[in-house]
C-alpha positions in Angstrom: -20.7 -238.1 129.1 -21.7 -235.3 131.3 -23.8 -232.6 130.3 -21.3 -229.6 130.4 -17.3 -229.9 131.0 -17.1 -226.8 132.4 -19.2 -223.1 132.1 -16.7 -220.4 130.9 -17.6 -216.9 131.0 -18.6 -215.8 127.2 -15.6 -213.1 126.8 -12.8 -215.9 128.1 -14.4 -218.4 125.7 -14.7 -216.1 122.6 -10.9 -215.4 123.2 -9.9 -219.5 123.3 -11.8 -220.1 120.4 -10.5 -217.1 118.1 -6.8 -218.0 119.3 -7.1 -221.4 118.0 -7.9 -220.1 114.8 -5.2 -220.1 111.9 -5.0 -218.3 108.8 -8.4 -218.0 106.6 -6.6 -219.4 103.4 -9.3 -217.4 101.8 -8.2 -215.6 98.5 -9.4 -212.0 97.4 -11.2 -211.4 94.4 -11.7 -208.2 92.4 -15.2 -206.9 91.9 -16.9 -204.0 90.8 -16.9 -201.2 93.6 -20.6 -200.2 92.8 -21.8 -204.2 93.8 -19.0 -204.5 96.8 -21.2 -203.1 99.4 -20.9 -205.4 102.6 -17.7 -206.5 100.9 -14.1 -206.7 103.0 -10.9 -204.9 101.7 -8.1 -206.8 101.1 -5.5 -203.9 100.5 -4.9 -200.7 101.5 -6.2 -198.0 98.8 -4.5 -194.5 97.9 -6.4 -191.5 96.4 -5.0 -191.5 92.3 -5.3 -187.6 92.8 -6.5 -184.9 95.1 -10.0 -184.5 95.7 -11.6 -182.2 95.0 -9.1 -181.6 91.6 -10.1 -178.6 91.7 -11.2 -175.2 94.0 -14.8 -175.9 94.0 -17.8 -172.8 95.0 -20.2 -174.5 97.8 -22.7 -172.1 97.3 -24.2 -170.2 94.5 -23.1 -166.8 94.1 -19.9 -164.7 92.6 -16.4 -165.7 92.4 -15.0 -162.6 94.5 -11.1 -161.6 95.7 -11.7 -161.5 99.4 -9.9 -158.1 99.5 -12.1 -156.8 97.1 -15.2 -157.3 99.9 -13.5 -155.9 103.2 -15.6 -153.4 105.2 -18.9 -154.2 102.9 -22.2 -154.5 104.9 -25.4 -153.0 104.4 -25.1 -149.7 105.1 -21.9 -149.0 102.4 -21.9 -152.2 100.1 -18.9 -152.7 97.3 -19.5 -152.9 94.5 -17.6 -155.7 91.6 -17.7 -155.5 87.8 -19.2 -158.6 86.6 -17.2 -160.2 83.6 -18.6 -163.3 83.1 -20.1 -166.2 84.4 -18.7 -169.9 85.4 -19.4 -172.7 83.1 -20.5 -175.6 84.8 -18.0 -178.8 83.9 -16.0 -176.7 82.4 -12.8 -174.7 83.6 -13.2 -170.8 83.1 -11.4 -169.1 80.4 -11.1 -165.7 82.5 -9.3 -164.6 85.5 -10.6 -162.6 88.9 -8.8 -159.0 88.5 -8.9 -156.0 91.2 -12.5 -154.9 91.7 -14.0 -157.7 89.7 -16.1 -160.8 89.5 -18.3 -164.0 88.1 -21.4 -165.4 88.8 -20.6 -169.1 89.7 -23.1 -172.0 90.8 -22.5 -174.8 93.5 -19.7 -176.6 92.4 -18.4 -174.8 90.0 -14.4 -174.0 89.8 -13.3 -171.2 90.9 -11.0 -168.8 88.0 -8.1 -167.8 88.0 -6.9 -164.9 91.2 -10.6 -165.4 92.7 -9.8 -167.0 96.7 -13.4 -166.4 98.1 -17.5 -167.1 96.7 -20.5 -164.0 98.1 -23.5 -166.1 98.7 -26.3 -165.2 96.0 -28.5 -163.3 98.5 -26.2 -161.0 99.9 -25.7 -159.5 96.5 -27.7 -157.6 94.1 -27.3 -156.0 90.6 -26.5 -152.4 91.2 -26.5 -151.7 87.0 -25.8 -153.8 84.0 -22.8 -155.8 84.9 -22.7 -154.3 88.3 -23.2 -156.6 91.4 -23.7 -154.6 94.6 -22.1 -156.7 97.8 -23.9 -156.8 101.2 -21.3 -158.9 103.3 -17.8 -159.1 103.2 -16.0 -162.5 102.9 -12.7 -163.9 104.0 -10.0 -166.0 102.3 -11.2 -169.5 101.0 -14.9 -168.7 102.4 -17.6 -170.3 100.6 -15.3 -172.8 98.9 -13.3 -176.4 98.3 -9.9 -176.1 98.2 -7.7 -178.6 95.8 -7.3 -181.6 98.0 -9.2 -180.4 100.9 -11.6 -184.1 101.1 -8.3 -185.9 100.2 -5.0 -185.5 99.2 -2.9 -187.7 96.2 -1.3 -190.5 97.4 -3.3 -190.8 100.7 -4.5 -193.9 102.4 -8.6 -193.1 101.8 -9.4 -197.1 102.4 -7.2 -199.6 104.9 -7.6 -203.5 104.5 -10.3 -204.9 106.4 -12.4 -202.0 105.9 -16.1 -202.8 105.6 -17.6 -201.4 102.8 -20.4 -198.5 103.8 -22.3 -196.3 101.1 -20.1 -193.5 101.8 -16.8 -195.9 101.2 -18.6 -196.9 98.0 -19.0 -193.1 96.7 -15.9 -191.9 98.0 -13.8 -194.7 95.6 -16.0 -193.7 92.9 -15.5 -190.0 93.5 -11.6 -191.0 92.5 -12.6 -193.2 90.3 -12.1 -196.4 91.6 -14.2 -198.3 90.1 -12.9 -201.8 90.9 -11.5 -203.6 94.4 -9.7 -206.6 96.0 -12.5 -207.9 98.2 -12.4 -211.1 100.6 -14.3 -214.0 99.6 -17.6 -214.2 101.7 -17.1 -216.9 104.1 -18.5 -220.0 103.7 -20.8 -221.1 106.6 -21.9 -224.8 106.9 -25.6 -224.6 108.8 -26.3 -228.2 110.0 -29.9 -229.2 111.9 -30.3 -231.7 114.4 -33.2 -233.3 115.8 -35.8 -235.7 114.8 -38.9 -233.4 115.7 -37.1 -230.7 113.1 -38.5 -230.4 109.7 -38.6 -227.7 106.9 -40.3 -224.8 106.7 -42.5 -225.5 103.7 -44.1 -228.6 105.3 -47.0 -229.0 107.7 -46.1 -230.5 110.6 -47.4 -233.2 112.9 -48.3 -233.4 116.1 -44.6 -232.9 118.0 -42.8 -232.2 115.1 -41.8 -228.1 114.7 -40.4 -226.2 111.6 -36.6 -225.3 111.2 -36.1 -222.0 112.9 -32.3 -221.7 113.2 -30.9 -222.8 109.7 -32.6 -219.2 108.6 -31.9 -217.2 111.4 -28.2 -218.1 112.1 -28.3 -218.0 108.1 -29.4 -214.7 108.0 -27.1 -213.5 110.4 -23.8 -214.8 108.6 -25.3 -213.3 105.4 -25.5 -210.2 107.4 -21.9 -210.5 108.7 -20.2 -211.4 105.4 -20.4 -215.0 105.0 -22.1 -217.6 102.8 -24.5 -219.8 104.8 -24.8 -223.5 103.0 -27.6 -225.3 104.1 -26.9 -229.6 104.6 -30.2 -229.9 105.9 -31.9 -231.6 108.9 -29.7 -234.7 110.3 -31.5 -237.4 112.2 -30.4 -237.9 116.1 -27.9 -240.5 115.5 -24.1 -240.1 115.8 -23.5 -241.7 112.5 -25.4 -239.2 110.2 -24.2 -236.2 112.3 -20.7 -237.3 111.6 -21.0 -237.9 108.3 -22.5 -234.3 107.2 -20.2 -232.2 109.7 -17.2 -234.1 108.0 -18.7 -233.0 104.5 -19.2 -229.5 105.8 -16.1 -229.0 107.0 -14.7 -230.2 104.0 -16.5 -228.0 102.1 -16.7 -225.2 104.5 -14.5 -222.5 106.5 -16.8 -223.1 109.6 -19.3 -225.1 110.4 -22.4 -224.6 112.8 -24.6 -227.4 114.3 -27.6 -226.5 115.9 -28.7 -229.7 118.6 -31.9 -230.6 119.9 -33.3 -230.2 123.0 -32.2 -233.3 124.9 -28.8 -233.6 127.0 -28.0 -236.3 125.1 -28.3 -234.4 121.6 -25.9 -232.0 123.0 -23.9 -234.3 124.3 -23.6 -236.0 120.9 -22.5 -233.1 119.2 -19.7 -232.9 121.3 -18.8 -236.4 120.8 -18.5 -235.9 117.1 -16.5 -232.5 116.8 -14.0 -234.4 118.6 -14.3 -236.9 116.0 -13.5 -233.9 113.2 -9.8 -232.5 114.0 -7.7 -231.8 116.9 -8.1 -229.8 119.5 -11.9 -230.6 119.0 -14.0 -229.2 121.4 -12.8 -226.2 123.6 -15.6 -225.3 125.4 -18.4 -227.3 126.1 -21.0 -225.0 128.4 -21.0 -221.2 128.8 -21.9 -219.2 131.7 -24.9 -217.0 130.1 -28.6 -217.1 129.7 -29.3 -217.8 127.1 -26.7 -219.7 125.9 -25.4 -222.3 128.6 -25.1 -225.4 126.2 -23.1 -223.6 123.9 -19.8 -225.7 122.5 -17.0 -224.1 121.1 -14.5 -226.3 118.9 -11.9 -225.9 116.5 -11.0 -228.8 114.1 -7.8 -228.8 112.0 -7.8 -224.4 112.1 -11.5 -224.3 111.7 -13.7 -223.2 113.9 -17.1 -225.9 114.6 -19.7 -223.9 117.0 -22.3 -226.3 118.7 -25.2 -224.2 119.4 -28.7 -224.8 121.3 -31.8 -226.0 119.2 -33.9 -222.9 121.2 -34.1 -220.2 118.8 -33.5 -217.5 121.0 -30.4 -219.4 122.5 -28.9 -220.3 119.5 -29.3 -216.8 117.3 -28.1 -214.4 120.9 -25.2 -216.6 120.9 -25.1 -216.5 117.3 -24.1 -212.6 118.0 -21.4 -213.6 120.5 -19.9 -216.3 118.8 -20.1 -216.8 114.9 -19.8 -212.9 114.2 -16.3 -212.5 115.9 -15.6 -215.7 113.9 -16.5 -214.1 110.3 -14.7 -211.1 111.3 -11.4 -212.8 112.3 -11.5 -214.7 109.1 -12.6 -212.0 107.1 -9.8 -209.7 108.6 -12.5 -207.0 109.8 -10.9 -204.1 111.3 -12.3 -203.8 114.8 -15.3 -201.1 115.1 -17.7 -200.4 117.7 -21.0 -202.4 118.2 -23.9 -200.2 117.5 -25.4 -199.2 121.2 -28.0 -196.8 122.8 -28.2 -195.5 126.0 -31.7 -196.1 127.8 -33.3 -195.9 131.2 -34.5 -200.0 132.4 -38.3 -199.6 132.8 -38.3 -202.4 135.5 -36.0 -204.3 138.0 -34.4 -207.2 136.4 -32.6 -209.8 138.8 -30.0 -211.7 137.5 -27.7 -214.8 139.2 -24.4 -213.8 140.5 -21.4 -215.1 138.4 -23.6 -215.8 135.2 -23.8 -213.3 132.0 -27.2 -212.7 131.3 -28.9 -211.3 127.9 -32.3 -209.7 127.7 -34.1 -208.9 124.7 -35.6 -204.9 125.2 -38.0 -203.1 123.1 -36.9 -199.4 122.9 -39.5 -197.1 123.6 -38.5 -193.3 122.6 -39.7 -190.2 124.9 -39.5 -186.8 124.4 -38.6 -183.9 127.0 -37.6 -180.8 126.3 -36.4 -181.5 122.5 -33.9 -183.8 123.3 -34.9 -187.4 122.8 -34.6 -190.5 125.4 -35.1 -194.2 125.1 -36.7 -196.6 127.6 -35.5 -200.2 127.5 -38.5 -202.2 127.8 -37.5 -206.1 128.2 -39.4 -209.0 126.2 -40.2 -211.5 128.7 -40.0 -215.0 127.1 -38.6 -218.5 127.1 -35.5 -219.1 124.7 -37.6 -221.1 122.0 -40.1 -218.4 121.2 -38.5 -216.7 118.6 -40.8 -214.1 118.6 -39.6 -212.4 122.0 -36.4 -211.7 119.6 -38.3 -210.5 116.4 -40.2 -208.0 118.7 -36.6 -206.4 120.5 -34.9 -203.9 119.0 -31.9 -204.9 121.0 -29.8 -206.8 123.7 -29.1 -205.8 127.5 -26.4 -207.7 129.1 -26.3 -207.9 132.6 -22.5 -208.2 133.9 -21.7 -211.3 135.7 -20.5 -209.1 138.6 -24.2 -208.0 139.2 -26.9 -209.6 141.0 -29.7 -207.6 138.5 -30.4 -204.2 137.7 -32.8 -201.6 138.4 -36.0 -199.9 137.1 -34.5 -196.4 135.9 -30.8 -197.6 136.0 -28.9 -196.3 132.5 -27.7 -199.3 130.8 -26.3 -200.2 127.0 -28.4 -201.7 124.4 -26.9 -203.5 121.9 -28.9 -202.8 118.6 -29.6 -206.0 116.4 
């Protein structure tokens, strides 16, 4: 069996292996909003009733009719009779007449006839129960109108929305207090190599600790899924089979992350075609690092085959398993977060290929406004640490032969 079929670039591959993928089959479940942060939507969600409910003072100061405060200023204030002041949770029991008004604190509601709020500190009291005002206001100025953050009946939340903080205070603000979430994903993490053992053991001469179970874990845990560990498998076909069978079972993807040798790779291939049809898509991408990448899907789910070099397997972790969980999870597409920075050195790169740097970001100052270097991390793919120490990814195109010390490129923050 040869070492790699064929070397795709990464975008074509990630599109073949999402297309091959059916329906999740993964049911909802309701759970309380105030633990659903990270959580997927699984229906659209519409505001019970306006928000604010009611017209709401920003600012502390009086309740004032707008009209009642044209042409004031400093040098000929007007001047309001004050009949009362704003209880807080409570609605008023008074109205705003002509030439009147209330004291009122930040979000307070506004009485009855009152349309505008004077800030405290361009008032004073003239005499008992007289406020003198320094600046005139206009209609709806220092306030929240009814509705005016949402309005009844509208769409605040669409499926597939990720839930952020402000997603989680905005359904409680309405009082949505429980949601129809997707299930996290389940991830099967398989090890493979005979030098591979765990983490909590001392290892031998030649043997190294399991890197990539944890980090590809983390990621999925990151990204929405459930990462389940089926441990370290010996380098022999039988055993591989036999736990990426269970997995798959058990699981809605599975990962396997190979040794180092051709051959390892080349038996991981061997068995996801063993799994389902159409088994193995892609076996080889054209990026560094990356190249012994394999992409299958077996019976609708997808099987990645990643590289046993940390680095390797955890970039392409980013560019393959994520848009998996997403797809699965239903995510509604969104932007990667990216910075702008200037390259602090030149940085060659072979034509054709997709490459991937890890860059430290280095902030500078000039004249207030703040800039970023992108400093790369020179390392070799299985020194996990050249990752740990970026604070992001550079991709060089595949249409470029490198790029340049103080070129403008996009990091991709991790």
């Amino acid at each position: 069996m040869p070492e790699f079929l064929s070397l795709l670039p990464p975008d074509q591959a990630r599109t073949l292996l999402l297309s091959h993928l059916i329906g999740s089959g993964i049911e909802p479940e309701e759970m309380e909003v105030a633990s659903a942060l990270g959580r997927v939507l699984t229906d659209d969600i519409r505001a019970p009733h306006p928000l604010p409910a009611f017209n709401r003072s920003t600012v502390d100061g009086y309740a004032v009719r707008a009209l009642d405060t044209h042409g004031a200023g400093d040098s000929l204030p007007a001047y309001l009779t004050l009949i009362g002041e704003v209880p807080m949770g409570d609605s008023p029991s008074f109205e705003i007449g002509p030439g009147q008004c209330a004291l009122i604190h930040t979000g307070g509601m506004l009485p009855g006839k009152a349309d505008a709020v004077v800030m405290l500190e361009y008032t004073q009291f003239a005499q008992k129960n007289e406020i003198e005002i320094f600046r005139s206001v206009a209609d709806g100025e220092n306030l929240i109108h009814i509705g005016e953050d949402v309005a009844e009946g509208q769409v605040v939340q669409y499926k597939g929305t990720v839930l952020r903080p402000a997603e989680v205070g905005g359904l409680m603000a309405l009082g949505i207090t429980q949601v129809n979430v997707m299930q996290k994903i389940r991830v099967g993490l398989i090890s493979t190599g005979d030098e591979i053992i765990d983490p909590h053991q001392t290892p031998r001469p030649g043997q190294v600790r399991d890197i990539n179970s944890y980090t590809l874990g983390a990621l999925v845990e990151k990204n929405g899924g459930m990462p389940i560990h089926y441990g370290i498998i010996p380098d022999t076909f039988g055993a591989l089979k036999s736990s990426a069978a269970r997995a798959l079972s058990d699981c809605d993807m599975v990962i396997i992350t190979a040794g180092s040798s051709a051959s390892t790779r080349d038996m991981t291939a061997d068995v996801i075609r063993t799994l389902g049809d159409p088994g193995v898509l892609v076996h080889g991408i054209n990026t560094r690092p990356g190249k012994p990448t394999i992409l299958g899907v077996c019976s609708g789910k997808a099987v990645i085959g990643l590289p046993g070099n940390p680095v390797s397997a955890l970039v392409n972790g980013y560019l393959f398993v994520v848009p998996v969980i997403e797809k699965l999870l239903g995510v509604l597409p969104k932007p990667k977060a990216t910075v702008m920075a200037r390259l602090t050195i030149n940085l060659a790169s072979q034509a054709g290929r997709e490459d991937w740097w890890p860059v430290k970001l280095i902030e500078s100052r000039s004249s207030k406004i703040v800039h970023f270097e992108a400093d790369p991390i020179f390392g070799k793919s299985n020194l996990i640490f050249t990752l740990a120490a970026s604070d992001g990814l550079l991709r060089i195109p595949p249409d470029a032969t490198g790029l340049s010390a103080g070129e403008e490129v996009e990091v991709v923050l991790i």
